[in-house]
C-alpha positions in Angstrom: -129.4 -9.4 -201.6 -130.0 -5.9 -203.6 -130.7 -2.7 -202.3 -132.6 0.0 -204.0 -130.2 2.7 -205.2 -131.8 6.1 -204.1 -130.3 8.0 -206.6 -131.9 6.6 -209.9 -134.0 3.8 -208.7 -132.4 1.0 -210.3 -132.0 -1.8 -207.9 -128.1 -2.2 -207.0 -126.6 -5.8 -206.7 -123.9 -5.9 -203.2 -120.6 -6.3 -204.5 -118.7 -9.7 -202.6 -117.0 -7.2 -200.2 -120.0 -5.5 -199.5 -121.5 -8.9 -198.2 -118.9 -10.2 -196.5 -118.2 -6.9 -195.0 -122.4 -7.1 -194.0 -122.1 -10.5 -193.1 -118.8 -9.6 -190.7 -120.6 -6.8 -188.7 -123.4 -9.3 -188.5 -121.0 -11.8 -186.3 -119.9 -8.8 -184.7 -123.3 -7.8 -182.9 -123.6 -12.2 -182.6 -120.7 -12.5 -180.8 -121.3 -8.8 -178.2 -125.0 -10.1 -177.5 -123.3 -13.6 -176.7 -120.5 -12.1 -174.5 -123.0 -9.5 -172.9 -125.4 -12.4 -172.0 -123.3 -14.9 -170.6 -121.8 -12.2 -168.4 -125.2 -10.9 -166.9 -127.7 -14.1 -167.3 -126.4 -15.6 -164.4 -126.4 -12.6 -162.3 -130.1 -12.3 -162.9 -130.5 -15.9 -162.3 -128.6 -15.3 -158.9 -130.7 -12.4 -157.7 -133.8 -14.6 -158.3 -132.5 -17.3 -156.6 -131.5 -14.9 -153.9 -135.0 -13.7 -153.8 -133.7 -9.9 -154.7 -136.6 -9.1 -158.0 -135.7 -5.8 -157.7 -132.2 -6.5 -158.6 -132.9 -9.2 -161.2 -135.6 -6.9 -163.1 -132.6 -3.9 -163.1 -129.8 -6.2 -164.5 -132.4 -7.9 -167.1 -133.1 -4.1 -168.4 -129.7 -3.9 -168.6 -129.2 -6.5 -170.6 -132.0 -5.4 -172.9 -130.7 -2.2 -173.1 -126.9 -3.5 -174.3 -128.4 -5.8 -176.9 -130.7 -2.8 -178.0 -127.6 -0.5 -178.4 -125.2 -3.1 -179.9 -128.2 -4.4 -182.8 -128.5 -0.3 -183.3 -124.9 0.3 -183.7 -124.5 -2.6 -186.0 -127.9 -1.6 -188.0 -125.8 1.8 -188.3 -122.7 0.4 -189.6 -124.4 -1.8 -192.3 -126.2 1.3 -193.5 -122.7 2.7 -194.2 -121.0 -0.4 -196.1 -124.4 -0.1 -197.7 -123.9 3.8 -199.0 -120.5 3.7 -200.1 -119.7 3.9 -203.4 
């Protein structure tokens, strides 16, 4: 994978660390979606069951809303393994 280097616009090849470093905040973000959806999947499942939509459509935007924040702070944190020297 190569990045363009914004100072001279040479393409810049990832050094090893970089990519396993890349690669580790990728698991990271794998792993929190996992966690956050096995802990509020079945609660939705359970308000549906339980006829409650209202309930089911609040946790389910929760759930959006965590995997939205955790992809974000990941997206964030690769940027900056990206930008260091």
């Amino acid at each position: 994978m190569e990045r363009l280097d914004k100072k001279n616009g040479k393409s810049a090849a990832l050094s090893d660390k970089k990519k396993r470093a890349l690669a580790d905040v990728d698991e990271r973000v794998r792993a929190k979606i996992a966690e956050i959806e096995i802990m509020l999947k079945p609660r939705i499942a359970e308000a549906r069951a339980a006829g409650d939509f209202e309930l089911a459509m609040k946790v389910d935007g929760n759930l959006r809303s965590e995997i939205a924040k955790f992809r974000e702070d990941g997206e964030a944190e690769k940027k900056e393994i990206r930008e260091r020297a």
